[in-house]
C-alpha positions as CSV (number, residue, x, y, z in Angstrom):
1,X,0.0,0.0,0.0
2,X,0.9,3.6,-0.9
3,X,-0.1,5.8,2.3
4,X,-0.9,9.3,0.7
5,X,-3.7,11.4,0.6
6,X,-5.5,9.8,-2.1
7,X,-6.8,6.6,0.2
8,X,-10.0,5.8,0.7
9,X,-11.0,6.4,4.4
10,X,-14.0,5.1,5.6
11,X,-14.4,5.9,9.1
12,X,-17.7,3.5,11.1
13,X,-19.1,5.3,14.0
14,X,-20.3,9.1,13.7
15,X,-20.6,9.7,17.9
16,X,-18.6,12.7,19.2
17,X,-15.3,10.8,18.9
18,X,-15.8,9.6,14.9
19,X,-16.9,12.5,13.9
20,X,-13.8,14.3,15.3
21,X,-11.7,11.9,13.6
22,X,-13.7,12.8,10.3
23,X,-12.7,16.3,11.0
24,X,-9.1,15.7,11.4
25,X,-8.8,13.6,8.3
26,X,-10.6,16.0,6.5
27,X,-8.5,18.9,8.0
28,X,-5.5,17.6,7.0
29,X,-6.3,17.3,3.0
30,X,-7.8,13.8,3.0
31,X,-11.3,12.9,1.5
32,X,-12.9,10.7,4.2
33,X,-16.6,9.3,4.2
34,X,-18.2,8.8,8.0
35,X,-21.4,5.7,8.3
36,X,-23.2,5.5,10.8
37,X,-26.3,3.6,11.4
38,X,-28.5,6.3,12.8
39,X,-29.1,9.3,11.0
40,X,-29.6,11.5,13.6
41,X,-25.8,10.6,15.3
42,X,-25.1,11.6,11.9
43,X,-26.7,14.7,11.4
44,X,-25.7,15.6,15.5
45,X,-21.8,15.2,14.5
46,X,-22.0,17.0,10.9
47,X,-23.3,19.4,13.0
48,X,-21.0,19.4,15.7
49,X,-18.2,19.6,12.7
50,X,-20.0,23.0,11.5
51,X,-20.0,24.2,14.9
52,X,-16.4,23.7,15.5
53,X,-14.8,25.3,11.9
54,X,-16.8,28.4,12.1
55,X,-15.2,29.2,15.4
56,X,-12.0,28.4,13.9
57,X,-13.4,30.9,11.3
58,X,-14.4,33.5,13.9
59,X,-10.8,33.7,15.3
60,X,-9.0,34.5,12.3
61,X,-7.8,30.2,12.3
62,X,-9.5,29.5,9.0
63,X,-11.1,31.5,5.8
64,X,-15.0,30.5,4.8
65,X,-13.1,29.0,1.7
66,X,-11.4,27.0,3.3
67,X,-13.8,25.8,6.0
68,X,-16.3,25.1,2.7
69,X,-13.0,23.0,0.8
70,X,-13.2,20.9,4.1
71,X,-16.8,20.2,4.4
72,X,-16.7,19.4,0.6
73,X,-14.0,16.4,1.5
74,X,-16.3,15.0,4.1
75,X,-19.0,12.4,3.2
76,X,-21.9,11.8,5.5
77,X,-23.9,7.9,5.2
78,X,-26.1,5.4,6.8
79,X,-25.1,2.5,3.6
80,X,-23.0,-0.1,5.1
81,X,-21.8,-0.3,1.7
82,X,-19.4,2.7,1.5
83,X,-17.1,0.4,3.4
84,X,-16.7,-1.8,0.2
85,X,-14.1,0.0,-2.0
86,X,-12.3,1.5,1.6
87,X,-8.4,1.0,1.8
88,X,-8.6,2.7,5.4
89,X,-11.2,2.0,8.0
90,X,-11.1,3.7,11.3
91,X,-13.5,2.1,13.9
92,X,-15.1,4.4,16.1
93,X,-18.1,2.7,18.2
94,X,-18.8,2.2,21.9
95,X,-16.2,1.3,23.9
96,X,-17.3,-2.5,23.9
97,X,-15.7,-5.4,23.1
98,X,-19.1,-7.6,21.8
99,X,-20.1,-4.5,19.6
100,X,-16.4,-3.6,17.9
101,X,-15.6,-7.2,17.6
102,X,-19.6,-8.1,15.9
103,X,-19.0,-4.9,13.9
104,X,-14.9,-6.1,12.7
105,X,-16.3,-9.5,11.5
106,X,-18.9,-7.6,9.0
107,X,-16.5,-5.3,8.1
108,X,-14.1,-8.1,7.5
109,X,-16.8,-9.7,5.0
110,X,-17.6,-6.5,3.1
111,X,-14.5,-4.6,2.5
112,X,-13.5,-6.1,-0.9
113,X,-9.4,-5.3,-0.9
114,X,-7.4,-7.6,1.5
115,X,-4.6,-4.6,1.8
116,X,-7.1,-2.6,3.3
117,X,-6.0,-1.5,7.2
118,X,-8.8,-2.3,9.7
119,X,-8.0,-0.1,12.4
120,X,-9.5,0.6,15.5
121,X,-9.8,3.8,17.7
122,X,-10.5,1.7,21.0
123,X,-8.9,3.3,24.0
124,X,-8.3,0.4,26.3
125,X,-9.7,-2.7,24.5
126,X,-7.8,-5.8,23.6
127,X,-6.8,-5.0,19.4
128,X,-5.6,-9.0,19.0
129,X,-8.9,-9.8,20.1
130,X,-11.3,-7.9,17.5
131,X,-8.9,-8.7,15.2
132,X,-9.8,-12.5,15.9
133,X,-12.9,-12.4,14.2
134,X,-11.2,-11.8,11.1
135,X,-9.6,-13.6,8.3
136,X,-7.0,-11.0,8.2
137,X,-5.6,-10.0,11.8
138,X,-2.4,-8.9,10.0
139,X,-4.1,-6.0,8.9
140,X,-5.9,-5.2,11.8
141,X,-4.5,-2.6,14.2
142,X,-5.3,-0.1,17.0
143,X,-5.4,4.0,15.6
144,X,-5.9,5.8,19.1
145,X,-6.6,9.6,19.0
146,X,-7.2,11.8,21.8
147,X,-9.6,14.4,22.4
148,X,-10.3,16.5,20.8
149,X,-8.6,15.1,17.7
150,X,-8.4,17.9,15.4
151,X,-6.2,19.3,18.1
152,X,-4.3,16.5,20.0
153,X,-0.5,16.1,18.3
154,X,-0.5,11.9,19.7
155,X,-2.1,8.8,17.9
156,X,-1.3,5.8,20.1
157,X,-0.4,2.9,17.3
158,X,-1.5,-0.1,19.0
159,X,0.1,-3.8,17.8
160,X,-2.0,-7.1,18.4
161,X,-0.5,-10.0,18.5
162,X,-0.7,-10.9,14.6
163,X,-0.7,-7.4,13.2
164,X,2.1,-7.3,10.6
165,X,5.2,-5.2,10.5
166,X,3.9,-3.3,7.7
167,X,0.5,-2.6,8.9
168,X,2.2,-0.6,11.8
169,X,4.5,0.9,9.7
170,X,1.2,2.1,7.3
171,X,-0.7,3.3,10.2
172,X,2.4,5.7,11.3
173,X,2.7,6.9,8.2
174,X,-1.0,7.5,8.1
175,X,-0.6,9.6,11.5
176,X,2.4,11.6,10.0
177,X,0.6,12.3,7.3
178,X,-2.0,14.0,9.3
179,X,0.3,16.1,11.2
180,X,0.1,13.6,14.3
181,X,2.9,12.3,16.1
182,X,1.8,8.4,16.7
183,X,3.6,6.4,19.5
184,X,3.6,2.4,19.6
185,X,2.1,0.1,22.5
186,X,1.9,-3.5,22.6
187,X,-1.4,-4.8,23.2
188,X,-1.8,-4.5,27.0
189,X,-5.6,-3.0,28.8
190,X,-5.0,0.8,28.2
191,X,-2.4,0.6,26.2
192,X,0.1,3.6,27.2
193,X,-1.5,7.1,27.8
194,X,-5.0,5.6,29.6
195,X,-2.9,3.3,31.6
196,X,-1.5,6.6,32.8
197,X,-3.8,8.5,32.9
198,X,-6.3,5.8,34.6
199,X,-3.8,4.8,37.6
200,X,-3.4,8.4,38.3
201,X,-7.8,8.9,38.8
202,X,-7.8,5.4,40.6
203,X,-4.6,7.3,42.8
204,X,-6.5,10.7,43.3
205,X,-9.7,8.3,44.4
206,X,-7.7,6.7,46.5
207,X,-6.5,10.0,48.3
208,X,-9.8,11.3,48.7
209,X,-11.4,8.5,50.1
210,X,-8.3,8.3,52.5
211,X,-9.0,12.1,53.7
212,X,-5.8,12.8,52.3
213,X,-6.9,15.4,50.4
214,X,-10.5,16.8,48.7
215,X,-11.1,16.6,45.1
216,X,-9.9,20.2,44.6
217,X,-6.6,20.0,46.8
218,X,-6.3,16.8,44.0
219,X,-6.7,18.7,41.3
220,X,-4.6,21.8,42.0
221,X,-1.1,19.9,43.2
222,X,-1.7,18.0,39.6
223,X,-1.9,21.3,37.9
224,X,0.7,23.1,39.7
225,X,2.2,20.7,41.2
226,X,3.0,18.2,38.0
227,X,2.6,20.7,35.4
228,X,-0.6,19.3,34.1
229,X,-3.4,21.5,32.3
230,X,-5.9,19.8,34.4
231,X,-6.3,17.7,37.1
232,X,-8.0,14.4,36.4
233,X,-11.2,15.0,38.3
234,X,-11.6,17.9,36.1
235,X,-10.4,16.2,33.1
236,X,-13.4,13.5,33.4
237,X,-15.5,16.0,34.4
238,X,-14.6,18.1,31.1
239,X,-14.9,14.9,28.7
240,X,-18.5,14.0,31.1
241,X,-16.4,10.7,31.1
242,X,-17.1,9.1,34.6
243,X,-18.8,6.2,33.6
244,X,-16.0,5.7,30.9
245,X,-13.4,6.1,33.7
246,X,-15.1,3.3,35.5
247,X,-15.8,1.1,32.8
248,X,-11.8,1.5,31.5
249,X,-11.0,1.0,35.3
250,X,-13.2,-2.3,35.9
251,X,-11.4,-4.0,32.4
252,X,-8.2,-3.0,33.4
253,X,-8.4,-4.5,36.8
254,X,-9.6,-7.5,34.9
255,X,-5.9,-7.9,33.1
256,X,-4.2,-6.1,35.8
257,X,-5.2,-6.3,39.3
258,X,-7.2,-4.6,41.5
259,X,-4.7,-1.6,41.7
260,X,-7.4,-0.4,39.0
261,X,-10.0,-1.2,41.1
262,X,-12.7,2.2,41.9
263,X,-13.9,3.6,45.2
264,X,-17.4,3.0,45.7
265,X,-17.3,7.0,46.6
266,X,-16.9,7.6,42.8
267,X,-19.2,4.5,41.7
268,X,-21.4,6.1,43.1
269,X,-21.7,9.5,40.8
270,X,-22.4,7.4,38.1
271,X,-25.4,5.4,39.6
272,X,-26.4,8.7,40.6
273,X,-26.1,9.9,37.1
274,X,-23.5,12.6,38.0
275,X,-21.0,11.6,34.8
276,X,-19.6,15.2,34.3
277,X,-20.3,18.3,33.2
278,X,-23.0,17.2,30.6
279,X,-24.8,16.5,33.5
280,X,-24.3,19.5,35.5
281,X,-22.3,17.5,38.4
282,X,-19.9,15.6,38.6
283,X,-17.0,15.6,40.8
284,X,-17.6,19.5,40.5
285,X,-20.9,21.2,39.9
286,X,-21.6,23.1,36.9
287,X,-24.2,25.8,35.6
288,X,-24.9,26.3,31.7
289,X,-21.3,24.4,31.4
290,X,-18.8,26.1,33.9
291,X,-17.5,24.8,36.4
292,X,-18.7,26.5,40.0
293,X,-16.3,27.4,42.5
């Protein structure tokens, strides 16, 4: 395969995250088509898309010629069969092994080229076992992006257990082309950056519970402290990604031990429905979207 700008990218899933991979292809020069099964996700992330270019218009970051040059590469479907001529596919569905692995076996009958990379954006899941359902694991492989992707530099390039030499090599050289800066894991539960990222929340739990120190005190030694932009209570509370913090955290301990295991302190903000600032609480409380002192 010849990675350039001219591949077919098909990316499956058109939530919040797939679209913004839809963006970044399309922001860096590539013509990518997004299918999804419901319209209305659809219409929600083309939206969403809109939304986020004429701000970039608005601040002097783009021209209205160019935002409408990048709409025009983007392709918007609910036909399954837009996957068929695709040399690229990026997964992008719920974080759920049953549902990427059920959607990997039909993509693995319907894409016609066996070069094609199957590639998925999972954050945590096990790549050598979606890839199983296949008749080509070779060419399967993890493409993680961060949020928000049209901004985040990293794509975490994530190796299963059959994927070949080349296929990395293709999917780096996909992420280059795209301005990203991909890294390479082997296929372990979170993979690099979540496994980080993940044992420092179940940490900052940990010290809460312990009275160590309150959510804030957490949050403001991380900033200051370890130089990050946020601390991780605010960071799952920005991404309304408590429940996804848990349900990393619970597979994780699965593979790796209960040092990923939860307080029930923060279980319980998700059975309560407090997953973030979509929510207006979470481990903060928010009104119209900011965060309340």
């Amino acid at each position: 395969m010849n990675v350039n700008k001219d591949l077919k990218i098909r990316i499956v899933g058109a939530g919040k995250v797939g679209m913004s991979i839809v963006q970044a292809f399309a922001q860096s020069g590539f013509v990518v088509h997004a299918m999804d099964v419901d319209q209305g996700t659809l219409d929600r992330g083309l939206k969403a898309v809109h939304g986020n270019l004429d701000f970039l218009v608005s601040k002097g970051k783009m021209t209205s010629d160019e935002k409408d040059a990048l709409l025009s590469r983007i392709t918007v479907t609910t036909d399954m069969g837009c996957v068929e001529d695709a040399e690229v596919i990026v997964e992008a569905v719920f974080e759920d092994i049953a549902l990427k692995k059920q959607t990997f076996e039909k993509l693995d009958t319907m894409v016609a080229s066996q070069e094609a990379l199957l590639l998925t954006n999972t954050s945590s899941l096990s790549v050598s076992e979606i890839a199983s359902v296949t008749r080509r694991p070779e060419k399967v492989a993890g493409m993680h992006f961060f949020n928000p992707v049209p901004v985040m530099k990293l794509v975490e390039v994530v190796r299963g257990v059959l994927s070949s030499e080349e296929t990395i090599q293709h999917v780096q050289d996909l992420a280059n082309l795209m301005g990203k800066i991909p890294i390479v894991s082997a296929d372990s539960p979170a993979f690099i950056v979540n496994r980080l990222l993940h044992a420092l929340g179940v940490e900052a739990a940990r010290i809460v519970e312990e009275g160590v120190g309150t959510v804030q005190d957490v949050d403001t030694g991380a900033r200051l402290g370890l130089g990050h932009p946020m601390g991780p209570f605010q960071l799952f509370d920005y991404l309304s990604a408590i429940p996804l913090f848990e349900h990393v955290c619970d597979y994780m301990a699965e593979g790796l031990g209960d040092r990923f295991l939860l307080p029930v302190w923060v279980r319980n903000l998700v059975r309560a429905g407090q997953i973030g600032r979509a929510s207006g609480r979470g481990f903060y409380q928010y009104d119209d979207g900011k965060q309340l002192k």
